[in-house]
C-alpha positions in Angstrom: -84.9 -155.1 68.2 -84.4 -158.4 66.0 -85.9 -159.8 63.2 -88.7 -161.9 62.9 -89.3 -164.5 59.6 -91.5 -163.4 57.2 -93.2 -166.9 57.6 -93.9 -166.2 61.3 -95.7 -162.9 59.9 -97.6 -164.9 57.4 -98.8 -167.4 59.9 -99.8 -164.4 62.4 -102.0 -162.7 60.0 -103.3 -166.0 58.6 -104.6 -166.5 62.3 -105.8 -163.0 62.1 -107.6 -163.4 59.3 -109.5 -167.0 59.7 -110.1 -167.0 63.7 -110.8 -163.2 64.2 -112.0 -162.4 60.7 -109.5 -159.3 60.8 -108.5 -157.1 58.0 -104.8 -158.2 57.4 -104.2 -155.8 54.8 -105.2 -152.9 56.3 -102.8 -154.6 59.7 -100.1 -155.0 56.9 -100.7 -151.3 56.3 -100.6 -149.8 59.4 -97.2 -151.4 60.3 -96.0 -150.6 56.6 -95.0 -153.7 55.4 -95.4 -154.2 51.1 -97.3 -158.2 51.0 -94.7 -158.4 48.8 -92.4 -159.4 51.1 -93.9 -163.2 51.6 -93.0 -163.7 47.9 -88.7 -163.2 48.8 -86.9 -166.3 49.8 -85.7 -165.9 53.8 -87.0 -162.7 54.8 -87.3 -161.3 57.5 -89.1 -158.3 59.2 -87.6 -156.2 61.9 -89.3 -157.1 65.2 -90.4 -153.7 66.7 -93.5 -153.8 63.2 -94.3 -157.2 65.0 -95.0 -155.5 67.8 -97.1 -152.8 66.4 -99.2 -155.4 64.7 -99.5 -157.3 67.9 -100.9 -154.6 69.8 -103.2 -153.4 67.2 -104.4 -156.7 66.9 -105.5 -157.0 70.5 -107.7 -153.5 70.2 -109.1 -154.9 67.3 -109.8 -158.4 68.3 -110.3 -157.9 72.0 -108.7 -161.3 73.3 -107.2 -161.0 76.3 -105.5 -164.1 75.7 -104.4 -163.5 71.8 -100.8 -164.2 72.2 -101.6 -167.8 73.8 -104.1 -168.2 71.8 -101.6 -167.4 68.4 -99.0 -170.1 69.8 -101.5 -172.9 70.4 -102.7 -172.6 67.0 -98.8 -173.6 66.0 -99.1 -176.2 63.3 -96.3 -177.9 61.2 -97.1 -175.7 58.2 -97.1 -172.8 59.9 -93.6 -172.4 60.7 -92.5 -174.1 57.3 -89.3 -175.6 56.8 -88.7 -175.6 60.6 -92.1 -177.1 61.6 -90.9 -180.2 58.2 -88.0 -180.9 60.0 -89.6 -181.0 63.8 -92.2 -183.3 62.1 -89.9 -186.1 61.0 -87.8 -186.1 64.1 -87.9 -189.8 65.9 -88.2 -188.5 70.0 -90.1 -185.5 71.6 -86.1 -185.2 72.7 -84.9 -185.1 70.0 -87.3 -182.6 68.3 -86.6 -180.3 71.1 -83.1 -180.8 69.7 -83.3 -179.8 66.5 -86.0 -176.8 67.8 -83.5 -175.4 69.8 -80.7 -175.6 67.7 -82.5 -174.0 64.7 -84.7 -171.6 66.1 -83.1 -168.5 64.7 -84.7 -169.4 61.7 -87.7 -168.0 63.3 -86.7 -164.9 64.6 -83.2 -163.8 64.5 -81.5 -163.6 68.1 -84.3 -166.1 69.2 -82.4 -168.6 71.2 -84.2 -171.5 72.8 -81.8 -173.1 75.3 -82.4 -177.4 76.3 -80.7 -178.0 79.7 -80.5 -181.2 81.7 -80.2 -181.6 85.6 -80.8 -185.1 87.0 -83.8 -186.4 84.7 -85.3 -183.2 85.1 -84.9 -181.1 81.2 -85.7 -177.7 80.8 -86.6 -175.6 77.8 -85.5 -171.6 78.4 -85.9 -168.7 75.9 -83.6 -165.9 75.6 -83.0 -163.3 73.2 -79.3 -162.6 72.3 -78.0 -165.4 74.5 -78.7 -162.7 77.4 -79.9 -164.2 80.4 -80.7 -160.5 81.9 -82.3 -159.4 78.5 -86.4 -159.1 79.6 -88.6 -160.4 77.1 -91.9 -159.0 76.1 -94.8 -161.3 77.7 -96.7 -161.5 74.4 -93.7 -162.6 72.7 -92.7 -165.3 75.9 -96.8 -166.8 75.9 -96.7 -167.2 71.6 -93.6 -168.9 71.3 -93.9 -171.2 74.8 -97.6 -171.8 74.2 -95.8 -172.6 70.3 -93.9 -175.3 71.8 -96.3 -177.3 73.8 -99.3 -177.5 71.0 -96.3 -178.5 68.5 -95.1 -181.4 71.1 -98.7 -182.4 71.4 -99.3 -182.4 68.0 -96.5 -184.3 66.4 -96.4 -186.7 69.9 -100.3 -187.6 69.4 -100.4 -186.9 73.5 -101.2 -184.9 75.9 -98.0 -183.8 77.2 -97.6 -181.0 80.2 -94.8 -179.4 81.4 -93.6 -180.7 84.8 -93.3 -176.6 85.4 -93.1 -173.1 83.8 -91.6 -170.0 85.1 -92.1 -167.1 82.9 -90.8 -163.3 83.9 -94.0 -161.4 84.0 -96.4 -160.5 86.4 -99.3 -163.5 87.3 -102.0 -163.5 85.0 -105.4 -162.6 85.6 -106.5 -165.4 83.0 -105.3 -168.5 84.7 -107.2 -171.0 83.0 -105.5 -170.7 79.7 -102.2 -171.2 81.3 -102.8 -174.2 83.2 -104.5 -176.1 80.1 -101.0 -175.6 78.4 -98.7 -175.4 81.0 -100.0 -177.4 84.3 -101.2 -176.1 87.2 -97.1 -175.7 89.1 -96.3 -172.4 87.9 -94.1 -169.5 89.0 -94.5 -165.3 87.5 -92.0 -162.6 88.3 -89.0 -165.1 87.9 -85.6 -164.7 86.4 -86.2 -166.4 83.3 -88.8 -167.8 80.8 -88.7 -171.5 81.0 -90.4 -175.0 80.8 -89.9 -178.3 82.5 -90.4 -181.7 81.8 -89.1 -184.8 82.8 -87.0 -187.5 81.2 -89.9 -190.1 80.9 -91.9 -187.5 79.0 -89.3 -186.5 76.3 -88.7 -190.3 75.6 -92.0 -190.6 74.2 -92.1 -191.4 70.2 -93.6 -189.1 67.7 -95.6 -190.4 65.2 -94.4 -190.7 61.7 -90.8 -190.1 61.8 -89.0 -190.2 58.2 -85.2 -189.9 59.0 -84.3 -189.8 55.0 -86.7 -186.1 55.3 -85.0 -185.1 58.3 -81.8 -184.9 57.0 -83.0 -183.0 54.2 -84.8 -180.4 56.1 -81.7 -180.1 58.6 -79.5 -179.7 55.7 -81.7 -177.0 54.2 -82.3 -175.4 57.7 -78.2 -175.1 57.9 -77.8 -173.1 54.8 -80.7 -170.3 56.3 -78.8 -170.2 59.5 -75.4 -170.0 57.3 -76.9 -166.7 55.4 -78.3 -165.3 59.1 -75.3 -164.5 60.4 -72.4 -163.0 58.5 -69.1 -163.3 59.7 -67.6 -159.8 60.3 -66.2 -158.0 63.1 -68.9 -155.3 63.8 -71.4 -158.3 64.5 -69.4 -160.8 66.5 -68.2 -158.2 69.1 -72.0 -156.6 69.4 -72.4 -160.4 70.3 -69.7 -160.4 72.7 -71.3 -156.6 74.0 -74.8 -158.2 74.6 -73.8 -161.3 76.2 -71.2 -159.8 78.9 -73.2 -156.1 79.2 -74.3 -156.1 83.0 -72.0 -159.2 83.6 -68.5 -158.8 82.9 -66.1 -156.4 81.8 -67.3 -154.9 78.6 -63.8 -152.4 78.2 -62.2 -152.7 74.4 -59.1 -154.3 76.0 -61.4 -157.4 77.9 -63.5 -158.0 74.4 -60.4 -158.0 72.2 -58.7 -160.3 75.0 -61.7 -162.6 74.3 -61.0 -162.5 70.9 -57.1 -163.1 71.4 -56.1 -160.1 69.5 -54.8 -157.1 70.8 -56.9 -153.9 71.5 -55.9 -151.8 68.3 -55.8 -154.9 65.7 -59.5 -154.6 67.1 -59.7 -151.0 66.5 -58.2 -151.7 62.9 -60.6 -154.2 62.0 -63.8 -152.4 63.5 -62.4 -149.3 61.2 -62.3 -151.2 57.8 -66.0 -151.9 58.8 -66.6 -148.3 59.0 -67.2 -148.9 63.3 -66.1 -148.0 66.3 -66.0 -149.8 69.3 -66.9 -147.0 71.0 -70.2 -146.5 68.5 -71.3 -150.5 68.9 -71.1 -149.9 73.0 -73.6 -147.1 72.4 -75.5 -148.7 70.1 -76.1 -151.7 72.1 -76.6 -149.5 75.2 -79.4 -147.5 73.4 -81.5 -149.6 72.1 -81.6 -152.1 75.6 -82.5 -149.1 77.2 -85.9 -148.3 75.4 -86.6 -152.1 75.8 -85.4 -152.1 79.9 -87.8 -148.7 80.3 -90.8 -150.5 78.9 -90.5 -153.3 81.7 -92.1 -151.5 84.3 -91.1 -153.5 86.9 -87.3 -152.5 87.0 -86.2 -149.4 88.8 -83.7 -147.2 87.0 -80.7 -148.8 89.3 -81.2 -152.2 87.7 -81.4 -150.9 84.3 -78.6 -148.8 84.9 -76.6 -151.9 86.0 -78.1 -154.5 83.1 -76.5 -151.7 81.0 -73.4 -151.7 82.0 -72.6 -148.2 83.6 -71.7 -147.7 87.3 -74.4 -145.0 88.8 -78.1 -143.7 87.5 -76.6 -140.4 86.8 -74.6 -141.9 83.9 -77.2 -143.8 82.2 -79.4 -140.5 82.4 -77.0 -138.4 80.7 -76.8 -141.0 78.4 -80.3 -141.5 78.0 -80.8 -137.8 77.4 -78.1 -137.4 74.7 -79.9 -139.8 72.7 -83.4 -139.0 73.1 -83.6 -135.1 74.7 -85.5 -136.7 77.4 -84.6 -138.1 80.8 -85.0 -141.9 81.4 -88.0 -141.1 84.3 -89.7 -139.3 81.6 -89.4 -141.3 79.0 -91.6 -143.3 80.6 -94.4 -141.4 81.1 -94.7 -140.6 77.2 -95.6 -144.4 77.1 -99.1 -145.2 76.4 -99.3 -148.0 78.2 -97.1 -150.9 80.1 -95.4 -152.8 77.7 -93.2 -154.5 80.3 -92.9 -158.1 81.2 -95.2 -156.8 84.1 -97.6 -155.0 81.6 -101.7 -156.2 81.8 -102.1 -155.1 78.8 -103.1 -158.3 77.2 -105.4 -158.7 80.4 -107.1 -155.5 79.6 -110.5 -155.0 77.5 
């Protein structure tokens, strides 16, 4: 689900190749991607072959700690026009910013969220702007572990977060998470987040050229400009995700939101070639795959994240679009790939 920049790719095999000495063409091959694709201006590769290539990459490399270890190799060059930008910034602050604000350039539906309470901030990442949407833990501990080794690198400090609360299970490798994110952490919680104070995100980065940041930033606009096209289909899948689970998700209540009456809605999804009807289904479908592979929710609460009143609808549901029942389904999977998972604990 999503798409991922081809220069995240790049940097991940890069990695691959220099720290584990791995084939990267033969890892290119095996999730079907043409190299070709790094020479195309703003591509992007759809996020389920990033997954593939993750998990291939920790059989081959056996490091139980690869996606941490991915993230805390974060440089400026590695995420390219974003990590230019971050580098000329003037505050850690402020580079959190710009990070948060851009950040679908790195993988599309990537949002990074900076909250203040008191002189307490707080960094969360979601995907789709759905607070119930469970992300993957290999994807959470790359891009958090990301953020902290790109703070300490363009601050010249040592800087910690306050506190980190991350969705999946505790860790059987502790160590690696308290040398990036302190020793006050929480598993199993509602969100993916880090904490830091006020103090700490005054502190000055080194360097900062204000004439290149607003070239960057002005560059960075047009890629988000050309991420999201403006059409009906794809603003009320928007709508869809962020109220599935937590508001009323009828056509009548989305084209309410969109101050339109229901069938000017139905008109405009037609000229698409969409339904309403079809986009609900969509959206339903493919959350459910990624709800099922969190092994930590029962059916009930996926059943409610998606929107439908009982089990038995979501299994019907489930059954019409893959012949199997939801229960299962999840005994054809190899392994956990939940937020719970161990898999990148395992050897």
């Amino acid at each position: 689900m999503g798409k991922v920049s081809a220069v995240t790719l790049h940097y991940i095999l890069k990695v691959l190749k220099s720290r584990y000495s791995l084939n990267t063409d033969e890892l290119l091959r095996h999730i079907e991607i043409d190299a070709k694709i790094f020479n195309q201006e703003n591509s992007y590769i759809d996020n389920s072959k990033i997954k593939q290539l993750f998990y291939k990459a920790v059989e081959l490399c056996n490091d139980p700690c690869l996606a941490l270890h991915l993230g805390k190799f974060s440089s400026r060059e590695s995420i390219g026009l974003l990590g230019y930008m971050l580098a000329n910034t003037a505050t850690i602050l402020q580079m959190l910013e710009k990070m948060c604000y851009f950040s679908p350039i790195i993988g599309k539906n990537l949002i990074f969220l900076l909250t203040k309470e008191k002189n307490i901030y707080k960094v969360t990442m979601l995907m789709y702007q759905n607070p119930l949407m469970v992300i993957q833990r290999y994807q959470t501990e790359i891009h958090l572990s990301a953020i902290v080794s790109l703070l300490r690198q363009f601050s010249g400090t040592n800087i910690t977060p306050i506190k980190a609360i991350f969705q999946h299970a505790k860790v059987e490798i502790i160590s690696e998470y308290n040398e990036l994110f302190g020793n006050n952490l929480i598993f199993q919680s509602y969100q993916n987040s880090l904490f830091f104070t006020e103090e700490q995100l005054m502190q000055k980065l080194e360097n900062p050229y204000p004439g290149l940041l607003k070239y960057f930033e002005a560059e960075a606009e047009k890629i988000i400009e050309d991420l999201y096209q403006d059409n009906w289909h794809t603003r009320v899948k928007k709508l869809i995700l962020l109220d599935l689970g937590n508001g009323c998700i009828d056509i009548k209540c989305v084209a309410k939101k969109f101050h339109i009456s229901t069938r000017m809605l139905q008109n405009y999804l037609k000229n698409e070639g969409y339904t309403y009807a079809k986009l609900l289904e969509d959206v339903r479908k493919k959350l459910s795959q990624h709800y099922l592979e969190n092994f930590s929710m029962d059916l009930a609460t996926v059943a409610l994240y998606l929107g439908y009143n009982d089990i038995s609808a979501f299994s019907r549901s489930f059954k019409k679009w893959f012949g199997i029942s939801p229960q299962n389904y999840r005994k054809t999977l190899p392994f956990n790939l939940g937020h719970s998972s161990g898999i990148i604990s395992k050897k």
